[in-house]
C-alpha positions in Angstrom: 0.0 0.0 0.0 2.6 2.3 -1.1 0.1 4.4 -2.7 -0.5 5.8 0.8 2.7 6.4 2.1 1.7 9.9 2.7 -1.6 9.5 4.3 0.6 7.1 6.7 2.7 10.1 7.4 0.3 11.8 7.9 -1.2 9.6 10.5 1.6 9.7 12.6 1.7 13.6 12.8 -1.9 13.0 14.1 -1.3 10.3 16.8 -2.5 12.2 19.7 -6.0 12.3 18.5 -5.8 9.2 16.5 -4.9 7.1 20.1 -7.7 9.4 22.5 -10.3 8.3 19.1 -9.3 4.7 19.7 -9.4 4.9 23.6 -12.8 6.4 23.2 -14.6 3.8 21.0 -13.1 1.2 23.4 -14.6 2.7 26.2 -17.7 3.5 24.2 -17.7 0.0 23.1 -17.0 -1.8 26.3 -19.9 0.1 28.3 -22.0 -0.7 25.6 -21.8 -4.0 26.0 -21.4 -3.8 30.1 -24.9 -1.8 29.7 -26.8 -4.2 27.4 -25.6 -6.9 29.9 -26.0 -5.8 33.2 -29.8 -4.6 31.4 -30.0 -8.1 30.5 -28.8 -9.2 34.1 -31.5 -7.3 35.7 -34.7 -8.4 33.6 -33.5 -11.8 34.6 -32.9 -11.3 38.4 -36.4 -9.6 38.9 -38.1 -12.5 38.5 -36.4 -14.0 41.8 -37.4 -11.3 43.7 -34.2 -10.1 44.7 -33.8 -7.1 47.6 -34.5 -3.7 47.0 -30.9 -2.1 47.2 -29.7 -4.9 44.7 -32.2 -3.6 41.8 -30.9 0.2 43.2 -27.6 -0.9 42.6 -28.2 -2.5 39.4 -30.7 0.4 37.9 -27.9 2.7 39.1 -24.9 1.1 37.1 -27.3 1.0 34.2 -27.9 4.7 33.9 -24.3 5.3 34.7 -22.9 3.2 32.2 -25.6 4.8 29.5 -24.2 7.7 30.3 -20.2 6.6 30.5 -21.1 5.2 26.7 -22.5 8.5 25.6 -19.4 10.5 26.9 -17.4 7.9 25.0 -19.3 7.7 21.9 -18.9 11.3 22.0 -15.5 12.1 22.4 -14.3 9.1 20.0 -16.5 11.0 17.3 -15.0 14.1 18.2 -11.7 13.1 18.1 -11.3 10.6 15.1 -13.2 13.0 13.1 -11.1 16.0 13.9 -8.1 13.9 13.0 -9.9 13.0 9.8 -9.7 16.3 8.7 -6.7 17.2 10.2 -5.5 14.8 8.2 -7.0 15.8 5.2 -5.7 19.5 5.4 -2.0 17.8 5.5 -2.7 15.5 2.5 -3.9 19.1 0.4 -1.0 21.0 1.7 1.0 18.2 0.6 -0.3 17.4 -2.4 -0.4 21.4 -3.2 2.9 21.7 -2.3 4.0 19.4 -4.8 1.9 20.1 -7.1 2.4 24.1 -8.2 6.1 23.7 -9.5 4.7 21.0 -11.7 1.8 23.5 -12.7 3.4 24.8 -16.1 4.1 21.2 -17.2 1.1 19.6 -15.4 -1.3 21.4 -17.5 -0.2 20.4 -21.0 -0.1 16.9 -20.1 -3.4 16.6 -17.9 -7.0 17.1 -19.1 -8.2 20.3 -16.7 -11.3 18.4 -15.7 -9.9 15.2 -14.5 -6.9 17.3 -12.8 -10.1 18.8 -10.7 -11.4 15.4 -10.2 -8.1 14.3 -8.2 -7.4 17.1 -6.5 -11.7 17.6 -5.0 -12.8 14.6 -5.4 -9.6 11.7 -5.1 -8.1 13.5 -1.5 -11.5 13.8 -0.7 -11.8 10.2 -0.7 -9.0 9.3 1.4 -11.2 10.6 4.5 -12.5 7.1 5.1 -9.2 5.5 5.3 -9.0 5.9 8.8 -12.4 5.9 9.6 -13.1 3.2 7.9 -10.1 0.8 7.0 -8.0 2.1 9.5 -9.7 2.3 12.7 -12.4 -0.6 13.0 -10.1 -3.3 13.1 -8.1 -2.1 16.1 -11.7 -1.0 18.1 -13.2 -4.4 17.0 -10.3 -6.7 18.3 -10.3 -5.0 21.6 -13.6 -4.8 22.3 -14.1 -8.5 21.0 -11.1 -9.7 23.2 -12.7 -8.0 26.2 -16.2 -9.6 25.6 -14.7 -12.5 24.8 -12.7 -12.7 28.5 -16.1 -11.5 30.6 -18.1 -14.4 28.6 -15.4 -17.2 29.5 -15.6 -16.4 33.7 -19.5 -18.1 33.2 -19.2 -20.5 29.8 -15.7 -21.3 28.1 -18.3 -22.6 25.1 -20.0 -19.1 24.8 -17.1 -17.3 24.9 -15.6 -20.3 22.2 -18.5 -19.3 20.0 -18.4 -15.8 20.5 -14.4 -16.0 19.4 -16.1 -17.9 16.1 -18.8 -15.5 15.7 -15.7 -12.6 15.4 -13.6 -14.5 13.0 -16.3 -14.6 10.5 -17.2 -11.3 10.8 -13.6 -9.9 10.8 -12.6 -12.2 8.2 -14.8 -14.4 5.8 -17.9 -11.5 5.5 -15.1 -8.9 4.5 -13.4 -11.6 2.5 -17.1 -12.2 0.6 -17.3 -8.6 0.1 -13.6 -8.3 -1.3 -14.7 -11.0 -4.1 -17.6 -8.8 -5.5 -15.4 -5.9 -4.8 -12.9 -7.2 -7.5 -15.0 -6.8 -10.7 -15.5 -3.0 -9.5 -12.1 -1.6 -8.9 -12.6 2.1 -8.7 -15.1 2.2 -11.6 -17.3 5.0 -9.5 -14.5 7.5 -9.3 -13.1 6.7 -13.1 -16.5 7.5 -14.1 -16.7 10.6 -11.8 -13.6 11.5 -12.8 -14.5 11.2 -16.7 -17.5 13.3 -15.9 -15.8 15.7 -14.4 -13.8 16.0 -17.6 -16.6 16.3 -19.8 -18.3 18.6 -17.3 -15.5 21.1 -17.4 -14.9 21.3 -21.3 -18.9 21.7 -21.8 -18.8 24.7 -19.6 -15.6 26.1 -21.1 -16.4 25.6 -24.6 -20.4 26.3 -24.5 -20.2 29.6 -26.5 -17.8 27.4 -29.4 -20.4 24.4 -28.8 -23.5 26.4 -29.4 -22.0 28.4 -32.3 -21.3 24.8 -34.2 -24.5 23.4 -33.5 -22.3 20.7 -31.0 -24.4 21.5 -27.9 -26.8 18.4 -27.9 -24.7 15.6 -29.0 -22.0 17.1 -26.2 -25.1 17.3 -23.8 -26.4 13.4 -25.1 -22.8 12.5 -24.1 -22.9 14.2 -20.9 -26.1 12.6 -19.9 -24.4 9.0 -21.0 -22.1 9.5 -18.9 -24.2 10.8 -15.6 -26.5 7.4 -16.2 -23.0 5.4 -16.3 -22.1 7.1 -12.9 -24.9 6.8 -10.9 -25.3 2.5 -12.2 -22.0 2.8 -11.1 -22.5 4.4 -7.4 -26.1 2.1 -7.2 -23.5 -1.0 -7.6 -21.3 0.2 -5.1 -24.2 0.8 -2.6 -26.0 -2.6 -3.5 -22.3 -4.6 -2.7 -22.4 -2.4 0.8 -25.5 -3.6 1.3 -24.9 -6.8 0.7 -22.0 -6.9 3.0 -24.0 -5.1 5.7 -27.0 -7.5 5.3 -24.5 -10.5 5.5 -22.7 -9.4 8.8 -26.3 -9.1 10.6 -27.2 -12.3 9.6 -24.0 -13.5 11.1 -25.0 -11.4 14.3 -28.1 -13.0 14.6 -27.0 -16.5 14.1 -24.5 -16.3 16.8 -27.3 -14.8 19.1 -29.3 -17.7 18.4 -26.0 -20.0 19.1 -25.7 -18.9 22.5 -29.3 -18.7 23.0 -29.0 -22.4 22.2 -25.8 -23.3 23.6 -27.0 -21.6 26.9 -30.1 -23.1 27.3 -28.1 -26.4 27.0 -25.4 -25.4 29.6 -28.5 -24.6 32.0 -30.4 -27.7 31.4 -26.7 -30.0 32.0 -26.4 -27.7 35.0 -23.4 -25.7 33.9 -24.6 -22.0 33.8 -27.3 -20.7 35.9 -29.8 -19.4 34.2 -29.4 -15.9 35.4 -27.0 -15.6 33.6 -28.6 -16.3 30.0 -29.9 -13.0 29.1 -26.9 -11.3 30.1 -24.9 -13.3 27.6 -27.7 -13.0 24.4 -27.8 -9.4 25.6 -23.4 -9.4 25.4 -23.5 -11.1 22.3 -26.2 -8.8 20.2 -23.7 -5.7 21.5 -20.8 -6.8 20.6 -21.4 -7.2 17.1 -22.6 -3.6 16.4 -18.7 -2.8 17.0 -17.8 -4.8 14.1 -20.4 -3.9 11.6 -18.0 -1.6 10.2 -15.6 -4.6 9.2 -18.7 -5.8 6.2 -17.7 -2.6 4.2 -14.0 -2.2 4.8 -13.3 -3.6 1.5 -15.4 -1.1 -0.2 -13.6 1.7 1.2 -10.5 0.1 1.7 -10.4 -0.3 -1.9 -11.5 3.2 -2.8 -9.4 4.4 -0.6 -6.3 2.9 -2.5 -7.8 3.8 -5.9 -7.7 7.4 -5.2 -4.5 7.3 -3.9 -3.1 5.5 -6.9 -4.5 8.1 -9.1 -2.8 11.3 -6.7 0.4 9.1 -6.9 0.2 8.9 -11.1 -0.9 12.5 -11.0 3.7 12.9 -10.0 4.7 10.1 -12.1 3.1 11.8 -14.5 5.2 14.5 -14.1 8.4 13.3 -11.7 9.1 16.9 -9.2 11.9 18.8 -9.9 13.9 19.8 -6.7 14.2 23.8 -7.5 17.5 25.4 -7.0 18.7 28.3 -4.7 20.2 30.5 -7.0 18.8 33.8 -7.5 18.3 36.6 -10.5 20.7 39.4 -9.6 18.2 42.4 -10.0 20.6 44.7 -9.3 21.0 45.4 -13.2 19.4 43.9 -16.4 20.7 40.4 -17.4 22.2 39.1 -20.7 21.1 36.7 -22.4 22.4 33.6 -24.0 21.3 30.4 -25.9 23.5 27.7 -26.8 22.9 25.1 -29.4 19.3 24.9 -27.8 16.5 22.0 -28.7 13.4 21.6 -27.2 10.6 18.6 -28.2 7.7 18.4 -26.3 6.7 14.6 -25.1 5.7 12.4 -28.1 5.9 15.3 -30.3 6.8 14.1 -33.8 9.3 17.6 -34.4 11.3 19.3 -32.2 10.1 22.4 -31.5 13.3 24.5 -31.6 16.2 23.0 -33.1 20.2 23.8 -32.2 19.2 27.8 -31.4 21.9 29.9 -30.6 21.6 33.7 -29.9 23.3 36.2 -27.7 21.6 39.3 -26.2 23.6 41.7 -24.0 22.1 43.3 -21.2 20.0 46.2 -21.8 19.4 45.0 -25.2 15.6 45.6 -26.8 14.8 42.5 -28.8 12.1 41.4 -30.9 11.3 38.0 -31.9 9.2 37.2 -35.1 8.0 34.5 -37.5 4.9 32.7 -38.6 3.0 30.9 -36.5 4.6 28.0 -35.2 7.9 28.7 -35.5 9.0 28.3 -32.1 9.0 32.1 -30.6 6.7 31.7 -27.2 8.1 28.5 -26.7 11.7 30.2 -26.8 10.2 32.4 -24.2 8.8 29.9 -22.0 12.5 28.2 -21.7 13.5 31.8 -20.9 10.4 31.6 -17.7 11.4 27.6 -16.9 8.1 27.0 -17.8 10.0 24.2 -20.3 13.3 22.2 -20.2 15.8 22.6 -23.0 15.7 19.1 -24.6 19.6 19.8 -25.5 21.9 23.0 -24.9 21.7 25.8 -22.2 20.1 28.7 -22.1 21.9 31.4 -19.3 20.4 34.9 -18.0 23.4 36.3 -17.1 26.5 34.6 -16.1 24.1 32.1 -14.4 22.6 28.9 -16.2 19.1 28.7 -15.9 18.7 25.4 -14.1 20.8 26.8 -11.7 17.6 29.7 -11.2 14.7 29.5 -8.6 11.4 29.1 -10.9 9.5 31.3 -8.4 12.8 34.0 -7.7 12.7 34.1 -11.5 8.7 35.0 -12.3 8.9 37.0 -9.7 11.6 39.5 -10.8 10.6 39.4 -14.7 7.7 41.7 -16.0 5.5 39.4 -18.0 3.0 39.6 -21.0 1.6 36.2 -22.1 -0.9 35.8 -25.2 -3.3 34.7 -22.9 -3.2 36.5 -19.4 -5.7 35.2 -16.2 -8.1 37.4 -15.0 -9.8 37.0 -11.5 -13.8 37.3 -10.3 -13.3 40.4 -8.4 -12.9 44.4 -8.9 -10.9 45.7 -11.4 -8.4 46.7 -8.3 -7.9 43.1 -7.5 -6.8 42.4 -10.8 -4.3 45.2 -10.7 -2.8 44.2 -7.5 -2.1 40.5 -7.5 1.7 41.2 -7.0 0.5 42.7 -3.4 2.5 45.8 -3.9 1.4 48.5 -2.3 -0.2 51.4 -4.4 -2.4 54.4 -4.3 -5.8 54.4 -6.4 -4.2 57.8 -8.4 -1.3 55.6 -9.7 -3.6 52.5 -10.3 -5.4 55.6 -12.1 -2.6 56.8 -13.9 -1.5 53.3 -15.3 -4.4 52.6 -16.5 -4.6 55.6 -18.2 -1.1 55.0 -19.6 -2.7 51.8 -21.5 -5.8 53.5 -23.1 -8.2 52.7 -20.2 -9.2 56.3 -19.2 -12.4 56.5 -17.0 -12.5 53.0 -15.7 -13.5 52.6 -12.3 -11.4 50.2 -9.6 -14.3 48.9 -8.1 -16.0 48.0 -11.8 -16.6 44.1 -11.5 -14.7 41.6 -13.6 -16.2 38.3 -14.5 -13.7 35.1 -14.3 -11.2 35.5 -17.3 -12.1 38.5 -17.8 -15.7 38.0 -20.1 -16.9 41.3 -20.1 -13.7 42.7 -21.4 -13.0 42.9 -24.9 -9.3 41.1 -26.2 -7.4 44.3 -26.4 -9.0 45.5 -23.2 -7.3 42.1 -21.5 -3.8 42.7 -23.4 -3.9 46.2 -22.1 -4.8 45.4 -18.1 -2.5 42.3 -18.5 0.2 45.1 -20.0 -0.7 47.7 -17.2 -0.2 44.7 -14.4 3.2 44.5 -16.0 3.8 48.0 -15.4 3.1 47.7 -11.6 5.7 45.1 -11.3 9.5 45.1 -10.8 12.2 43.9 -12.4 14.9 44.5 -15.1 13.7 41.7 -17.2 11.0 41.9 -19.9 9.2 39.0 -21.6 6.7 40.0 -23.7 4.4 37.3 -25.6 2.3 39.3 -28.0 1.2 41.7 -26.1 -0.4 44.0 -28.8 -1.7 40.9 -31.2 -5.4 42.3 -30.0 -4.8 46.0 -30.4 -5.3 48.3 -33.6 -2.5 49.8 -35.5 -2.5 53.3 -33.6 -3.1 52.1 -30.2 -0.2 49.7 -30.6 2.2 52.4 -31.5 1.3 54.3 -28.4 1.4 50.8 -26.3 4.9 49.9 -27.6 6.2 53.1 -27.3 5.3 53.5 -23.7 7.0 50.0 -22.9 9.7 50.7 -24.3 10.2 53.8 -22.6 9.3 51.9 -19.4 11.8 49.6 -19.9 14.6 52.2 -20.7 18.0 50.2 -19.6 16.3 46.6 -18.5 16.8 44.2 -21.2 13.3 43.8 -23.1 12.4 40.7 -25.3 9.3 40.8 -27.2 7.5 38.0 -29.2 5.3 39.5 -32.2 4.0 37.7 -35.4 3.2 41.7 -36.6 5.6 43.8 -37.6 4.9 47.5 -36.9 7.1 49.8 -34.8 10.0 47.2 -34.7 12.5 50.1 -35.9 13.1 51.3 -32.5 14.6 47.3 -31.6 18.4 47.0 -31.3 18.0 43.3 -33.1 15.2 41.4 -34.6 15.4 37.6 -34.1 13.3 36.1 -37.4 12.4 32.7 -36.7 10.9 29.6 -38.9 10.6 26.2 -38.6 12.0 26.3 -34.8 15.5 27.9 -36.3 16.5 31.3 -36.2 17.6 32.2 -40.4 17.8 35.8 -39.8 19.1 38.3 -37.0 20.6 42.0 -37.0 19.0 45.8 -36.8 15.7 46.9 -38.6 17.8 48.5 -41.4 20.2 45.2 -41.5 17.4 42.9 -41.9 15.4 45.4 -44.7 19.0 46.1 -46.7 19.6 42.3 -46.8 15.9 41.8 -48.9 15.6 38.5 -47.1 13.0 36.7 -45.1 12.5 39.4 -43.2 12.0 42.0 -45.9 9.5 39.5 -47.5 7.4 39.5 -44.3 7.8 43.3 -44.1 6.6 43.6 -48.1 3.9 41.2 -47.5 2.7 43.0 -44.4 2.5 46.5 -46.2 0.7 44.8 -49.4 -2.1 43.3 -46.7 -2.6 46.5 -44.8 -2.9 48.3 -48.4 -5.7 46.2 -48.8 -7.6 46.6 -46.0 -7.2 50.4 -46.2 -8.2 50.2 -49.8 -11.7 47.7 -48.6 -11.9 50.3 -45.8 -12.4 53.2 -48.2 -13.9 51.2 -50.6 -16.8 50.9 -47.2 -16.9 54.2 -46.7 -17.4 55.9 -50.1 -20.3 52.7 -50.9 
């Protein structure tokens, strides 16, 4: 059960309420079967008549042990369950933990929807283990042993049977159960978890769904699936039931065994009959303590499902220790790639092959190329959101890998093409670096950006819905302006924005970023005369580099790109005008 080596772990850090849990269902459990007794005692010695402080006595220890069982019952609920989630907290800190610097790399590999499903729905899961797999065995063994030792002072047979009566209950009913159990490994949560999938993507890509005319068949699918699910969950309940219906006839039987046996040891003269009801009475409580043993297969095997499917959610993606080392802020970095490659898994084509490039610090760089070519996945290797396949890519006089991730985001000002946007006010969404600034300069960067007259408390939907695309590059681009740092990586920034607005946008970057070094990823062409080189990129190699007037004197790839740009926008002006005058 290596699958839930943590949870374990976890355990351990836990042990103090874990052993006063225990202690109390062994207390609750004893008096419970003290009070059914001695109730069982006292119906029986009525009937002889027996003196009046006798019945005080015994009415006395009756109400006092109901009570003792409540107070137990009490504080072992109280404590097991506040170690449950205890121990749940420490398994989503722990899974969180690891999780996060496996986010970048996590989310290409991982369907978002069944992600959710093991993070909710597979830790959530693991709150039975001790409840149910763990715990029952250790409350129903002690108790049992107990009964078992207060049965043998009046019948060694009884307490024989009773001893027979708890090794089919702890063994051959759960064993039953394991069997039918078998054909049903974890098929409830792979179906919740598929659901959860198909859930997610229906709500994310409704509008694209409803536009194609998609939305039933996706819906019909959906509904498959939800039928699937519950069969699934109404064979899971029908095998609990089973088990729960086979340990109470078990219980039962036994009671009618020493019903039987007794009233065979009072007739040969070897019990008195006082004693009888006591012992049914023993023998009916004692086997409500080990009721829980008919479903810990179930749960047992749930348990270890889930907890394969957290463990495959790292082997997925094995952790990456993160280094120490730290981006000197002090002043902007250099830049340098050598001979770098980078494939993504199962990819048939690397992605960028043997790249080389130098960029000294301070420098204002601009990457283009069609679409494809490899330029944002350059600058993801320049974030560590990716691992050069081959080569070494240094900021500085420091290699990369040698680089905190975290130190690293948190000193570069970055645009990517498709930034997050919280539920909240539009103030939230300005601040999520925490730095501490007035509403006027929140006011004045916005109105850097083109967003004049916007008001901080205005609500924002989740990604940002009731912005337009060039409003989110320009709040994403005004977020960047908040932040520190003499690094710039810019993916596309502008891709959303007209012609004019652009101009102003780049302008005011690069006046922002006057001395940091500045990187910027653009499939568009405009205002790249004011870069000190332009990278052109195709096919995942670099085949051009040097100053605009270089590049434009050579009449190469990037003069082609240029021509072609000027010869599309002369069309559109020309259709524009064409508009107008019609």
């Amino acid at each position: 059960m290596s699958e839930l080596s943590i949870f374990t772990r976890a355990m351990l850090k836990e042990r103090k309420d874990i052993l006063l849990s225990i202690l109390g269902g062994f207390f609750a459990g004893i008096a419970g079967v003290v009070l059914f007794s001695t109730s069982g005692y006292l119906i029986a010695k009525t009937v002889f008549a027996p003196p009046l402080y006798t019945l005080i006595i015994l009415t006395s220890l009756v109400k006092i042990l109901g009570l003792a069982r409540a107070g137990s019952r009490y504080g072992e609920r109280l404590f097991s369950h506040r170690a449950t989630f205890s121990l749940l907290s420490r398994l989503r800190t722990t899974f969180f933990a690891k999780l996060v610097p496996l986010a970048p790399r996590m989310l290409d590999k991982q369907r978002s929807g069944d992600l959710l499903a093991r993070i909710v729905g597979d830790i959530e899961g693991l709150q039975f283990y001790f409840l149910r797999v763990a715990y029952p065995p250790i409350i129903v063994v002690s108790v049992f042993l107990a009964t078992v030792l207060f049965a043998s002072f009046f019948s060694i047979w009884i307490a024989l049977l009773l001893v027979v009566g708890m090794l089919i209950t702890a063994f051959v009913v759960p064993a039953i159960v394991q069997i039918g159990q078998r054909k049903a490994d974890g098929r409830v949560r792979r179906k919740r978890a598929a659901f959860s999938t198909e859930a997610t993507e229906m709500m994310q890509g409704f509008i694209d769904l409803k536009v194609y005319g998609r939305l039933e068949q996706r819906q019909n699918e959906l509904l498959t699936l939800s039928d699937e699910l519950t069969d699934a969950q109404q064979s899971d309940a029908h095998r609990l039931l089973r088990g729960q219906s086979l340990h109470s006839f078990v219980t039962f039987f036994v009671s009618w065994g020493v019903l039987v046996l007794g009233t065979y040891l009072i007739v040969s003269g070897s019990l008195a009959g006082v004693f009888l009801a006591m012992l049914i009475m023993a023998s009916m409580t004692v086997f409500d303590e080990s009721a829980a043993m008919a479903t810990l297969p179930t749960y047992k095997k749930d348990s270890q499902f889930a907890a394969r499917r957290l463990a495959e959610t790292f082997e997925a993606a094995p952790p990456v220790v993160e280094p120490a080392g730290t981006l000197d802020d002090s002043a902007p970095p250099s830049i340098e790639l050598r001979q770098v490659s980078l494939r993504y898994e199962e990819a048939w084509r690397p992605v960028l092959s043997g790249v080389s490039l130098r960029l000294p610090a301070g420098a204002k760089t601009a990457i283009v190329g069609a679409s494809g070519s490899g330029k944002s996945s350059l600058l993801e290797l320049l974030l560590k959101l990716q691992t050069p396949t081959l080569g070494q890519v240094m900021l500085g006089s420091t290699p990369i890998e040698e680089l905190n991730a975290e130190d690293l985001w948190h000193k570069s000002r970055v645009v990517l093409q498709q930034g997050h946007f919280f539920k909240g006010t539009l103030r939230d969404n300005l601040l999520v670096d925490d730095a501490a600034y007035t509403d006027s300069e929140l006011l004045e960067v916005l109105e850097q950006v083109d967003l004049p007259g916007r008001k901080l408390d205005e609500l924002m939907l989740e990604k940002g819905e009731n912005l337009s695309d060039g409003e989110k590059q320009r709040l994403a681009i005004a977020r960047t302006l908040l932040k520190k740092g003499r690094l710039w990586l810019l993916d596309e920034p502008t891709s959303s924005l007209d012609y004019v607005t652009e101009r102003r946008i780049l302008k005011l970057l690069l006046e922002r970023a006057q001395g940091d070094t500045l990187v910027l990823v653009s499939h568009r062409l405009a205002g790249l005369q004011q870069m000190d080189v332009i990278v052109v990129m195709d096919h995942g190699e670099i085949v051009e580099a040097g100053s605009y007037n270089d590049l434009m004197a050579r009449k190469g790839y990037f003069y082609e790109m240029k021509q072609l740009e000027r010869q599309m926008i002369g069309e559109e002006n020309q259709e524009e005008r064409q508009r107008r005058l019609g």
